[in-house]
C-alpha positions as CSV (number, residue, x, y, z in Angstrom):
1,X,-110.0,-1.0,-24.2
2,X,-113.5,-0.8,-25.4
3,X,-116.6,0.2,-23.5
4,X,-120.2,-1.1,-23.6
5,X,-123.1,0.5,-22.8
6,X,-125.7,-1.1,-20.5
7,X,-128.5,-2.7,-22.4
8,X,-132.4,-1.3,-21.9
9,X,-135.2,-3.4,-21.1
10,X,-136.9,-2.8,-24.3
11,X,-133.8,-4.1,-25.9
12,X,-133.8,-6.7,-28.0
13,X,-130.6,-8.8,-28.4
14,X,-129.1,-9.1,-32.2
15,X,-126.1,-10.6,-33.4
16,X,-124.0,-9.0,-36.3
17,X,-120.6,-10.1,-35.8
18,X,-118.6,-12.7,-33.0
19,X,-116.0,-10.8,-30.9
20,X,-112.3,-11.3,-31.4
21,X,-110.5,-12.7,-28.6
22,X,-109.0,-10.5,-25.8
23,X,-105.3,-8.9,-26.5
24,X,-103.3,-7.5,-23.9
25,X,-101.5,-4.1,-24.6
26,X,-98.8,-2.9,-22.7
27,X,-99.0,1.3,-21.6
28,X,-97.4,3.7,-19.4
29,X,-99.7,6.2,-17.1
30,X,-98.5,9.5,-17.2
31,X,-99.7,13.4,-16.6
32,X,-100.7,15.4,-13.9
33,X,-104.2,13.5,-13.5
34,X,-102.7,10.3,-13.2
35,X,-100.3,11.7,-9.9
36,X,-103.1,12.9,-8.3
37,X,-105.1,9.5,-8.8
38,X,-101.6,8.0,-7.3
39,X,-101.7,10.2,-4.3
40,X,-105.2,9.7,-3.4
41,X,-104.0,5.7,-3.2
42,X,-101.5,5.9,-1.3
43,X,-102.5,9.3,1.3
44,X,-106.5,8.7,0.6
45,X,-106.6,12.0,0.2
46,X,-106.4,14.8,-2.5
47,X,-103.7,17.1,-3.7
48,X,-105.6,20.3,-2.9
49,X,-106.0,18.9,1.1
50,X,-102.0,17.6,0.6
51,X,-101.2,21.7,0.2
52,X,-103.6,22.5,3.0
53,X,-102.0,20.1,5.4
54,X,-98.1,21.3,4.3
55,X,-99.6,25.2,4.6
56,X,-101.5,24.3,8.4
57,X,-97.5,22.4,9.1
58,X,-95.5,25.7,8.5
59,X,-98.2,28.0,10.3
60,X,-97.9,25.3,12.8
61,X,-94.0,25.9,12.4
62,X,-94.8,29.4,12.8
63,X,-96.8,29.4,15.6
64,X,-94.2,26.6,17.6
65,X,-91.3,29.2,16.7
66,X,-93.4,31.9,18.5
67,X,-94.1,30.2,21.4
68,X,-89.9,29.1,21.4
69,X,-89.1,32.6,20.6
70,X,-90.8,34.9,23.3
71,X,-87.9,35.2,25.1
72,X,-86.4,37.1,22.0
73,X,-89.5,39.4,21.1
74,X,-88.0,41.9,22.9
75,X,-84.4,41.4,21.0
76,X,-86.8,41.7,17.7
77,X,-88.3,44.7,19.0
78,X,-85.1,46.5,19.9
79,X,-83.5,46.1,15.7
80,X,-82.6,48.8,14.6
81,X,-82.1,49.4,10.4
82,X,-79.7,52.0,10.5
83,X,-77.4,49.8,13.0
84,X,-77.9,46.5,11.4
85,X,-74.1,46.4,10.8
86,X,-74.0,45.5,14.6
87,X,-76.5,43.3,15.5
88,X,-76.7,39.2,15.3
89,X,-77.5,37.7,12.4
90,X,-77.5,34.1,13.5
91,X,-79.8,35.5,16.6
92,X,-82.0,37.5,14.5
93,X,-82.6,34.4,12.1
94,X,-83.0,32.1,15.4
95,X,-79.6,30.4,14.4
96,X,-77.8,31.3,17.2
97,X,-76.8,28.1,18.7
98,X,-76.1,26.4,15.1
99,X,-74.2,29.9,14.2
100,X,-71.1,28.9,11.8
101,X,-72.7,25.5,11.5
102,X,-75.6,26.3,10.1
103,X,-75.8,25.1,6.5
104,X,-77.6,27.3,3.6
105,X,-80.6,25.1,3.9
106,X,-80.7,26.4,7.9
107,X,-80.4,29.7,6.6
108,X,-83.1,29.7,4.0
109,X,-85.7,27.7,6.1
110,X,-85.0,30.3,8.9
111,X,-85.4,33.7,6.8
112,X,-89.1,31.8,5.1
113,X,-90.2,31.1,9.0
114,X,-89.2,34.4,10.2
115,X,-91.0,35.8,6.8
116,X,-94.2,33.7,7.2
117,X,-94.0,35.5,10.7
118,X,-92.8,38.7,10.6
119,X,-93.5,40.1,7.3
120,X,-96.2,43.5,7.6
121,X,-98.5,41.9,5.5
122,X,-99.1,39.2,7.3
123,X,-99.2,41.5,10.9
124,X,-101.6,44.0,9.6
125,X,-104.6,41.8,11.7
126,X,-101.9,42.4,14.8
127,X,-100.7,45.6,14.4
128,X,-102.6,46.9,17.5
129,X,-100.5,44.2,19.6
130,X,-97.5,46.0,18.7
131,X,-96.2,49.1,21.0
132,X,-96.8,52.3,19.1
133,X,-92.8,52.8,19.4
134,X,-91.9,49.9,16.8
135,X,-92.4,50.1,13.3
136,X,-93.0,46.5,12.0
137,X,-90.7,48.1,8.7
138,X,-87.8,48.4,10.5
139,X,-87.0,45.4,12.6
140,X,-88.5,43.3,9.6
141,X,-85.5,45.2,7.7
142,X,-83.0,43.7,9.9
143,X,-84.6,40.2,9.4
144,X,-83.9,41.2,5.7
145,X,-80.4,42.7,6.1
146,X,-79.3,39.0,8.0
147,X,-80.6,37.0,5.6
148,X,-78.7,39.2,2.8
149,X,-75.0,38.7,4.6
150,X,-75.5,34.8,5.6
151,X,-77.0,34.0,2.3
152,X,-73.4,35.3,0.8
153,X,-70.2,33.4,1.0
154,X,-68.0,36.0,1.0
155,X,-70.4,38.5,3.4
156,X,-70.7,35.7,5.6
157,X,-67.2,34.9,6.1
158,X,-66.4,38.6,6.8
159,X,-69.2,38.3,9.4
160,X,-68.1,35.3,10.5
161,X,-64.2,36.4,10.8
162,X,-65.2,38.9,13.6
163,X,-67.9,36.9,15.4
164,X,-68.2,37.9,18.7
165,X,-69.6,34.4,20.5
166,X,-65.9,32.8,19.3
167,X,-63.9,32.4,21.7
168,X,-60.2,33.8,20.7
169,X,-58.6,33.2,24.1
170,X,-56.5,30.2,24.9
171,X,-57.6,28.2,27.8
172,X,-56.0,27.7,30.8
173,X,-53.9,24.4,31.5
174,X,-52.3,22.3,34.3
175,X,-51.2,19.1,34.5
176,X,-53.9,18.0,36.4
177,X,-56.8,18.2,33.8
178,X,-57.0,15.9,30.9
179,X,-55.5,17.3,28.2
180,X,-57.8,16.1,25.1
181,X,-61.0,17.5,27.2
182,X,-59.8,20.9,27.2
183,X,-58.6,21.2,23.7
184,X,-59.8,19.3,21.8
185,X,-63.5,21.3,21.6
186,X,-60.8,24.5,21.2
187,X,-58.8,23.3,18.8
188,X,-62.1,22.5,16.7
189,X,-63.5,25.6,17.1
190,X,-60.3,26.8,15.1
191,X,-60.0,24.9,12.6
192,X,-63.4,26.5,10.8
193,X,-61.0,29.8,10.1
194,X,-58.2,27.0,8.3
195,X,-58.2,27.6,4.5
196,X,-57.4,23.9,3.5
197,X,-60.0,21.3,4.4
198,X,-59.9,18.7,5.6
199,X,-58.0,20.2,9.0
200,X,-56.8,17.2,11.4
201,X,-57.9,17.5,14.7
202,X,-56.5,16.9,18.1
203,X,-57.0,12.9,18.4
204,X,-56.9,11.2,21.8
205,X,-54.1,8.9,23.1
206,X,-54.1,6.1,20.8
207,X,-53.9,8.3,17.8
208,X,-50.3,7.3,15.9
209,X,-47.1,9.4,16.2
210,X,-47.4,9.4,12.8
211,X,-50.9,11.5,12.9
212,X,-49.9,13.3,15.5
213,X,-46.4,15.1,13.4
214,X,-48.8,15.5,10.6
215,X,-51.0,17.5,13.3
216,X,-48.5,20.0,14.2
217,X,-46.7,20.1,11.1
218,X,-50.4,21.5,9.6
219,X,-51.1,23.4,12.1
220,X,-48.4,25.3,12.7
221,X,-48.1,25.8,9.1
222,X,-51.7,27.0,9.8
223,X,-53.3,29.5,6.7
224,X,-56.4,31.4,8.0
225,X,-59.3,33.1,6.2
226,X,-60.3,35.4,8.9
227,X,-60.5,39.1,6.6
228,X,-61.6,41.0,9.4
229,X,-63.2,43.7,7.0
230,X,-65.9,44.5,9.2
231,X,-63.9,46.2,11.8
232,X,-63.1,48.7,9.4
233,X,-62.8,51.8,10.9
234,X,-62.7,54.0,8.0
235,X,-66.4,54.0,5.8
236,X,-64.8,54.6,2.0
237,X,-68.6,55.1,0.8
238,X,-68.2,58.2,2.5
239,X,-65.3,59.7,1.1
240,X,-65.5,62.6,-0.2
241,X,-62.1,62.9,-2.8
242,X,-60.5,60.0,-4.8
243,X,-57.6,60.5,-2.2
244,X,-59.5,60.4,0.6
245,X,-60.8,57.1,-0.7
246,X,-57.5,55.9,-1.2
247,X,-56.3,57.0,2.2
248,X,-59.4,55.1,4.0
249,X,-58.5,52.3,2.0
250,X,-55.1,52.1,3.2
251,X,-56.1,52.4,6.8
252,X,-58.3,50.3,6.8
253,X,-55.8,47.8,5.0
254,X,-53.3,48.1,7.5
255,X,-55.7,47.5,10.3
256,X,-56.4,44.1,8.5
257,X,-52.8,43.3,8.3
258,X,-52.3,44.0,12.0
259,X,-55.1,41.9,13.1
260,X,-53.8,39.4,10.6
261,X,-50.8,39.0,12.5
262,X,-52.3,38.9,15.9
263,X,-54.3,35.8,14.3
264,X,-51.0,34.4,13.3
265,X,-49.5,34.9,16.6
266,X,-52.6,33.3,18.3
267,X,-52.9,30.3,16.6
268,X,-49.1,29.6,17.0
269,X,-49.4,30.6,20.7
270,X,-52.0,27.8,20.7
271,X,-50.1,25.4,19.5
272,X,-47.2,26.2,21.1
273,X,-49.2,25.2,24.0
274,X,-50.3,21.9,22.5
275,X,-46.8,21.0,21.9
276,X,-45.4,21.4,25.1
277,X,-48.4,19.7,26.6
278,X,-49.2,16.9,24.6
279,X,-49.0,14.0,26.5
280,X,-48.4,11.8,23.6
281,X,-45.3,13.7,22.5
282,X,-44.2,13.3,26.1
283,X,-44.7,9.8,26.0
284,X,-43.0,9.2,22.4
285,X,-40.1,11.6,23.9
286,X,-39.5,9.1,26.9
287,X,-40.0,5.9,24.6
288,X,-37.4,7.4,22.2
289,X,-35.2,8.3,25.2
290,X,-35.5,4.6,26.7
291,X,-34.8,3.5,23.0
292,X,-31.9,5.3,22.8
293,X,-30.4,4.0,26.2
294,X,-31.4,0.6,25.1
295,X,-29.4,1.0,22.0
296,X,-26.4,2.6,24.0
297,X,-26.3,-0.2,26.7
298,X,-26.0,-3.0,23.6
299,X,-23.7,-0.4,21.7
300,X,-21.6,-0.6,24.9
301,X,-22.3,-4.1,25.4
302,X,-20.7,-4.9,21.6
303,X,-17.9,-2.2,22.2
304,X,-16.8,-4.3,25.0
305,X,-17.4,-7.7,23.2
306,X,-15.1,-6.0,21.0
307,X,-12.6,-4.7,23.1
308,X,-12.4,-8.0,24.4
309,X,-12.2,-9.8,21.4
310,X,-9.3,-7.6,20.9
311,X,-7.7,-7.8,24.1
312,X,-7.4,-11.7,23.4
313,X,-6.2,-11.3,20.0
314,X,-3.4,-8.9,21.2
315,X,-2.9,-11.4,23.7
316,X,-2.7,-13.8,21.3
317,X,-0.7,-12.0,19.1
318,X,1.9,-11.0,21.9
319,X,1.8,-14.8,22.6
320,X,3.0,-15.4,19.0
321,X,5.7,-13.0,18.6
322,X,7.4,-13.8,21.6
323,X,7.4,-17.2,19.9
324,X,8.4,-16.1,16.8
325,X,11.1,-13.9,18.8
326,X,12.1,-17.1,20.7
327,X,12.6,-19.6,17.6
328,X,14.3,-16.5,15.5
329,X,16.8,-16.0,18.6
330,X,17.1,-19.8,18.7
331,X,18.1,-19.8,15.2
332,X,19.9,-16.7,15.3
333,X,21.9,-18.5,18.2
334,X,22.4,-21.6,16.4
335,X,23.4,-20.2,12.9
336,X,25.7,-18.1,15.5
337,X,27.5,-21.0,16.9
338,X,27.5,-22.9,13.8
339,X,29.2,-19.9,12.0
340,X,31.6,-19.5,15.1
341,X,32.6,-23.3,14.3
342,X,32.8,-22.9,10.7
343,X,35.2,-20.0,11.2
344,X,37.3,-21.7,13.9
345,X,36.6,-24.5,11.2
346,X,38.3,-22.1,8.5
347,X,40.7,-20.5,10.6
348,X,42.4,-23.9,11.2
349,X,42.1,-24.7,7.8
350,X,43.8,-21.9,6.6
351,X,46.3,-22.6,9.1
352,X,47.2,-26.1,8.1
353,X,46.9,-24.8,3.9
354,X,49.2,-22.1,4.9
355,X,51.5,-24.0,7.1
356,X,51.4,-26.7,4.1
357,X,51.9,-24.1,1.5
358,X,55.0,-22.4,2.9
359,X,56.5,-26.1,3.5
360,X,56.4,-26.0,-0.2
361,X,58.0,-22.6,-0.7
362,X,54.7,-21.3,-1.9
363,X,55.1,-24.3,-4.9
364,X,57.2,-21.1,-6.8
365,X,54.5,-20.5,-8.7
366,X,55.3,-16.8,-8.3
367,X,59.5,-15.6,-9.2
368,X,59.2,-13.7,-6.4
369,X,58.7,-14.9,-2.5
370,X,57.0,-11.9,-1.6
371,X,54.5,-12.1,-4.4
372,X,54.3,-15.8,-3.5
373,X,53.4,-14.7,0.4
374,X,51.1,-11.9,-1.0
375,X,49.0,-14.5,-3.1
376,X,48.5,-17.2,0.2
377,X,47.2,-14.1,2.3
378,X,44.5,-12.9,-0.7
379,X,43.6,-16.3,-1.4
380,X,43.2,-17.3,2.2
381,X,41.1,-14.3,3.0
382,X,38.8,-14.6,-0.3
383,X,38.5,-18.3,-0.6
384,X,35.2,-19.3,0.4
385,X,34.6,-22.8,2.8
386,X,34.4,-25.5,0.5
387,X,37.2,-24.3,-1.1
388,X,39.1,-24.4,1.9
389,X,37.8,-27.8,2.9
390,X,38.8,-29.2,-0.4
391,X,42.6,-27.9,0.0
392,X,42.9,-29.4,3.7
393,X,41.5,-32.6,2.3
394,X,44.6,-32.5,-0.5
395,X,46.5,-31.7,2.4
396,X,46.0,-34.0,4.2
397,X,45.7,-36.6,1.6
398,X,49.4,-35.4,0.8
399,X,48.9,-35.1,-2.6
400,X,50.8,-32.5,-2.8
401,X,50.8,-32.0,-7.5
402,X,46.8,-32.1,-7.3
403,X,47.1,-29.4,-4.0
404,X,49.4,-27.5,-6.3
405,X,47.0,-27.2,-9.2
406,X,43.9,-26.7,-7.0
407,X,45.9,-24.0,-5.1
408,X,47.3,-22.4,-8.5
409,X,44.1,-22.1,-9.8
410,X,41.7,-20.9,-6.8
411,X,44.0,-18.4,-6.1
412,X,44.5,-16.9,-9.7
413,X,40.2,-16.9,-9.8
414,X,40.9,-14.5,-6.3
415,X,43.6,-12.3,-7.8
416,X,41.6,-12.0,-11.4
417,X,38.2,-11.1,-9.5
418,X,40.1,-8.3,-7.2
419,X,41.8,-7.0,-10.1
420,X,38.5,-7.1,-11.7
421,X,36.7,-5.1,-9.1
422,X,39.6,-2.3,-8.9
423,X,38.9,-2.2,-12.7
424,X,35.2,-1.3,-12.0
425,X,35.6,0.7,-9.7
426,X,38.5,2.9,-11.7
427,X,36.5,2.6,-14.4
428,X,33.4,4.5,-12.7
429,X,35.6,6.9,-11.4
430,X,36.6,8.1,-14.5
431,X,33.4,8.2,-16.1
432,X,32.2,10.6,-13.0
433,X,35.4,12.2,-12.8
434,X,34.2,13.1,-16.8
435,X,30.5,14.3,-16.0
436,X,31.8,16.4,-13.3
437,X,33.8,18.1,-15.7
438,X,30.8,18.4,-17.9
439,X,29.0,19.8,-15.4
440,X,31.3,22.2,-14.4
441,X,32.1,23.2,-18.1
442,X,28.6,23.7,-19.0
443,X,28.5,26.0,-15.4
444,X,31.5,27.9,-17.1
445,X,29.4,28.7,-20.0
446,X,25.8,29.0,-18.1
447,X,28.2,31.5,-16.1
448,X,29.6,33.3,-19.4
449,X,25.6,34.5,-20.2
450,X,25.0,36.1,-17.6
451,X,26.3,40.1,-18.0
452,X,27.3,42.4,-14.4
453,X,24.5,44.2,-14.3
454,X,21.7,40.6,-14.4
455,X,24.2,39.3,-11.7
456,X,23.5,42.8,-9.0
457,X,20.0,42.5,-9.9
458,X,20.3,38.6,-9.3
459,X,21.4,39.8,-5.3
460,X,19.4,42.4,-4.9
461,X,16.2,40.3,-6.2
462,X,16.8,37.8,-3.6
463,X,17.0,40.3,-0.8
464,X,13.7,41.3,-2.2
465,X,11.8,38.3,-2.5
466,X,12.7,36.7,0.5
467,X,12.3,32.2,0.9
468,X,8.5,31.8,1.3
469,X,7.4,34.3,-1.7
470,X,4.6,32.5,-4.0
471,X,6.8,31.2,-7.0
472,X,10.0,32.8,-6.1
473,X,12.0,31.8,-8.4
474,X,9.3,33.1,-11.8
475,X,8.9,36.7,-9.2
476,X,13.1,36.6,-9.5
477,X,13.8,35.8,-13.4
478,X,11.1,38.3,-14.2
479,X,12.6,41.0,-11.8
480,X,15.5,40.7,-13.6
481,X,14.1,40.5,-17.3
482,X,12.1,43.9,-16.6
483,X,15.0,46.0,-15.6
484,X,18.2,44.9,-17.3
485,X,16.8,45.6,-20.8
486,X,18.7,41.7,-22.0
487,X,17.2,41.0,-25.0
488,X,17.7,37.0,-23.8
489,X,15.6,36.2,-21.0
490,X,16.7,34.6,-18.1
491,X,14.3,31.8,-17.0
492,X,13.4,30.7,-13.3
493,X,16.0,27.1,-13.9
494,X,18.9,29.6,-15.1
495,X,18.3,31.6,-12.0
496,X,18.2,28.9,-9.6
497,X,21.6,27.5,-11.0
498,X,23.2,30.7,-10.8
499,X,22.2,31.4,-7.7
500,X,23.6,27.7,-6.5
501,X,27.1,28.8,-8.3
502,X,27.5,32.1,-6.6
503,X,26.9,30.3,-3.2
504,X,29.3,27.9,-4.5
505,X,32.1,30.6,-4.5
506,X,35.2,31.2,-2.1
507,X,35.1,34.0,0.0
508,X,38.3,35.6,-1.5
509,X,36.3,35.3,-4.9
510,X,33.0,37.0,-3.6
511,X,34.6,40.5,-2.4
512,X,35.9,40.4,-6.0
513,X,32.5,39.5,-7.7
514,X,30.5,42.1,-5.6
515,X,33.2,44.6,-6.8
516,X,33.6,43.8,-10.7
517,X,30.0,43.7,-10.6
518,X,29.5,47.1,-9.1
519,X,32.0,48.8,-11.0
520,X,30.4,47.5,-14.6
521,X,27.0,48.7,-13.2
522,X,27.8,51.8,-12.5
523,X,29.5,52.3,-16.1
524,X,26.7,51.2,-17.6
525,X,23.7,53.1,-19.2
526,X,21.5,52.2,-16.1
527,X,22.8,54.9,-13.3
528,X,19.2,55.2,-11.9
529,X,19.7,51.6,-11.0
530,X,23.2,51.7,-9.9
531,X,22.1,54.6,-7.5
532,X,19.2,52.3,-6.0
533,X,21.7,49.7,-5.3
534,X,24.4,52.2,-4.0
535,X,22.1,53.0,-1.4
536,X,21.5,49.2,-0.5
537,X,25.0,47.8,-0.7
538,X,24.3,45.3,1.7
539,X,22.1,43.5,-0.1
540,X,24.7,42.2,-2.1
541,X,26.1,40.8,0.9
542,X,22.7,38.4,2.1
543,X,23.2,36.3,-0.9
544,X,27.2,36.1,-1.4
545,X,28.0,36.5,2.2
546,X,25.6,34.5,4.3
547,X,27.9,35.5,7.7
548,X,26.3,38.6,7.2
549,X,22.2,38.6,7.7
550,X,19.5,41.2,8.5
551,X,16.7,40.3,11.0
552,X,13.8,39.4,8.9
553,X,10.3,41.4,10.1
554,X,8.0,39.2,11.6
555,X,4.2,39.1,11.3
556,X,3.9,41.5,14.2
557,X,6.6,44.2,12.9
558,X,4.5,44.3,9.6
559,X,1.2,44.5,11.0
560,X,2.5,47.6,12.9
561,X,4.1,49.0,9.9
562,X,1.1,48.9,7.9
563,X,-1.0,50.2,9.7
564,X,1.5,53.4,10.7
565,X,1.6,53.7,6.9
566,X,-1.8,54.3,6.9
567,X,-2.3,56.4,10.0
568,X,0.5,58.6,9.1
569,X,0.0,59.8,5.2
570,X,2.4,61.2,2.7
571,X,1.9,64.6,3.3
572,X,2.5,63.6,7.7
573,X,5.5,66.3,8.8
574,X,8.5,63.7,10.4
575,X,6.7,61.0,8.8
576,X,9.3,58.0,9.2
577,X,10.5,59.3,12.7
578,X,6.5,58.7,13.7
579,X,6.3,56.1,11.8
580,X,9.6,54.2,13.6
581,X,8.4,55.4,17.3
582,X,5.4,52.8,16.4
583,X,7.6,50.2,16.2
584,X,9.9,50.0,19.1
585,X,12.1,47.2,17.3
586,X,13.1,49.3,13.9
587,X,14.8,52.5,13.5
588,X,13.5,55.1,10.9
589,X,16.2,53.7,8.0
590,X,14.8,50.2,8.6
591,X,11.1,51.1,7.9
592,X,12.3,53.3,4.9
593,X,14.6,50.6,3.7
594,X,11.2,48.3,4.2
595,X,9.1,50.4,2.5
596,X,11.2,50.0,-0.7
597,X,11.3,46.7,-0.7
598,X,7.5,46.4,-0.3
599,X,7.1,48.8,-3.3
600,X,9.8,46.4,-5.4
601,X,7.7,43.7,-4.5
602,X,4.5,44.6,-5.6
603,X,5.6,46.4,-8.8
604,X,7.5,42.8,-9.5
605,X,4.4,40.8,-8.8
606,X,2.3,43.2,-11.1
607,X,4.9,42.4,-13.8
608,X,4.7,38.9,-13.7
609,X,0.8,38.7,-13.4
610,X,0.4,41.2,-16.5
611,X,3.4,39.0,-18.7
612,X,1.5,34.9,-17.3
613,X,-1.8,36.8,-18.7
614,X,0.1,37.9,-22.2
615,X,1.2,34.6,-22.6
């Protein structure tokens, strides 16, 4: 842009050079000049008058909060510094209706109003207003002090936690006020303290069932933030000793968990009330309810559409058996009376063959009459129908050479197929006459193995482990292995087949068995053993002479004897005699003899455990 200079009057015009044409250049205004020249456009007025209006609008604020706040002056008045712990922040700020509301913006505005007001240097022209009991220091202090604990997050939330204008008592409820209206104001007010946000509230009636379950499932998994540090009782500034810190600080910690728990407990007391209140829970319960009849009734309803169905398929079913049981009774009838006519039908054949056959003297196809006799009966009795109908028709054709040969050579098919089947059958006779024989051989020899002394311990084993033992017959063979010193073990098939041939024995042959047996055992190296089994020589007898049996002990009887055992020690004077008044059943000789076998048992078991884990 160029500039020209206005022209005097004793001017005189000259002309050195033509001016270019006009070219437009694009720029950008900027600096603090140029904003002022842009405020003054758009306000039509200055920047320094812009400042003097905004500083005349917070005296104004000022002066508006001194006229709203006379009724506190003498709250203001009454601060004291050294108690500022106590007194209400919010109030002394002029928050106290926003309280937990109000945002940090709130805050600050607040502290610079109650500043611009309060502050001693700007009360020094009204320090004669004042009573001569205040000092402007002090209450200002407080204004100071409430500013410092809202202006902090964690300060204010401890401050906050103990608030005395919250309510922490549940409010009263009866069926006759609306539910939402009472709590749902409460139920806000609570869920400041929650330490997830967002926090669902309380809703009205048309909230979901949905929203509503995700209400109580939050709330009563409710975490609160409430510290409750400022009740401290215990001052640790003040402590005079590293322990007696430490002990303030544990006081003062289990304070906080008490009061923590009491929060816990309120909170689910409130919504324990909410729950059983709610009218929407009520009303889901009774839909629910209804639903669940509904789906009876038609449960019912197709339970009897079933029954039914099944009802006249049974019918149906019965209808078609008794059919069934009609035609087959028909038939059965009918193939009856047929048969009866075929065999009246047969029985007269075989009379007139017979009567035909004899006419002929049997056609001496046999040197003998009897034979001849013996041959018509067979044949008559094993010939089947159409055989039969063919020989009356040649009989009463009269043909008597082709009867002959047709007789001849049915009959000899009858007497060869007999004779056949006696061969069979003497044939399979003799095979199992031979196996048997095997058998019994091989028993010989099975029966050669085993020495006197495995065959006592074979009895008395069996007395021991009675039938019902866990695998018996392995307890047995390795009862046997352990204390006859063979150097062939006996297994648990050998034992079961021996035990099968003894019971196999005669009487006479048992006496002599038990006898033989005894006599070798006592001969024999083993005379601890033979005096064990002197003692017991009924054992012998429960295997080899069944006619012969002791009562078994039942549940009961070894329930009792167990526990005597153990009420009664080893070192007990009359042991057994106490021991058999317990149970009235058994004599002392039976719980001895009892005892023993108990003992043998175990020890056996033992055994076999310890030789399945070698192996």
């Amino acid at each position: 842009m160029m500039y020209i200079p206005c022209a005097e009057n004793d001017d005189k015009t000259e002309v050195f050079h033509k001016c270019s044409n006009l070219k437009s250049v694009p720029f950008e205004p900027v600096g603090r000049w140029f904003e002022g020249c842009l405020k003054r456009q758009r306000s039509e007025k200055s920047a320094s008058i812009i400042e003097e209006v905004v500083d005349q609008q917070d005296d104004l604020d000022c002066f508006e909060e001194k006229e709203l706040s006379a009724d506190d002056k003498a709250f203001l008045l009454s601060l004291d510094a050294s108690e500022w712990k106590k007194q209400d922040h919010y109030r002394v700020l002029g928050l106290e209706k926003l309280r937990f509301d109000a945002t940090e913006e709130d805050i600050k505005k607040a502290y610079r109003r109650k500043v611009l007001r309060h502050h001693p240097d700007k009360k020094k022209d009204n320090v004669s207003l004042l009573p001569p009991e205040v000092n402007e220091h002090e209450y200002f202090t407080c204004i100071t002090r409430a500013y410092e604990v809202l202006s902090s997050v964690e300060d204010r939330q401890a401050y906050d936690s103990v608030d005395e204008e919250f309510p922490d008592e549940i409010p009263s409820y009866s069926p006759k006020q609306d539910f939402f209206e009472v709590f749902s104001k409460y139920v806000k007010l609570n869920a400041r303290w929650s330490s997830h946000q967002p926090v669902p509230l309380l809703g009205d009636m048309n909230t979901s069932i949905e929203d509503v379950n995700a209400f109580y499932t939050f709330w009563y998994d409710f975490h609160s933030w409430r510290n409750f540090s400022n009740l401290d009782t215990e001052d640790t500034s003040k402590a005079e000793s590293r322990e007696e810190r430490r002990w303030m600080e544990a006081e003062n910690k289990k304070m906080r968990q008490k009061r923590k728990k009491e929060e816990i407990a309120r909170i689910r007391k409130l919504v324990d009330v909410l729950f059983q209140n709610d009218p929407r829970l009520k009303k889901y319960k009774q839909e629910q309810k209804l639903k669940k009849l509904e789906e009876k009734k038609a449960k019912e309803k197709i339970e009897q559409e079933k029954e039914m169905q099944r009802k006249l398929a049974l019918e149906e079913e019965k209808k078609s058996k008794d059919k069934a049981e009609l035609e087959a009774k028909e038939k059965v009838l009918k193939e009856k009376k047929e048969k009866e006519k075929l065999r009246k039908s047969a029985a007269k054949d075989r009379k007139t063959i017979k009567q035909a056959i004899k006419n002929e003297n049997y056609f001496n196809i046999d040197e003998d009459e009897v034979k001849g006799m013996e041959r018509l009966e067979v044949a008559m009795e094993n010939l089947s129908l159409p055989d039969l109908q063919e020989l009356r028709e040649l009989v009463e054709k009269g043909d008597k050479a082709h009867l002959k040969d047709v007789y001849f050579k049915r009959s000899t098919e009858v007497l060869e197929k007999i004779q056949n089947e006696k061969e069979e059958k003497r044939r399979k006779e003799e095979v199992a006459m031979a196996t048997s024989n095997k058998v019994a051989s091989a028993d010989n020899f099975s029966d050669h193995m085993w020495s006197e002394i495995e065959k006592q311990l074979l009895v008395k084993a069996t007395t021991l482990f009675p039938v019902g033992t866990s695998s018996r017959w392995e307890v047995i063979a390795e009862y046997i292995n352990e204390h006859s010193g063979s150097t062939k073990p006996k297994t648990s098939k050998q034992v079961i087949h021996k035990v099968k041939n003894l019971r196999k024995l005669d009487p006479s042959h048992k006496d002599e068995v038990n006898k033989l047996a005894f006599q070798n055992l006592e001969k024999s190296t083993n005379a601890k053993l033979a005096s064990s089994i002197t003692a017991e020589p009924s054992k012998s007898e429960s295997l080899l002479s069944p006619a012969v049996e002791e009562i078994p002990w039942s549940s009961d009887e070894q329930k009792l004897l167990e526990q005597a055992l153990k009420t009664y020690g080893a070192n007990t004077p009359e042991r057994w005699e106490k021991i058999a008044s317990v149970i009235p059943s058994r004599t002392k000789k039976d719980c001895m003899k009892r005892y023993k076998e108990l003992v043998e048992m175990v020890k056996a078991k033992k055994a076999v455990q310890a030789a399945s884990s070698k192996n």
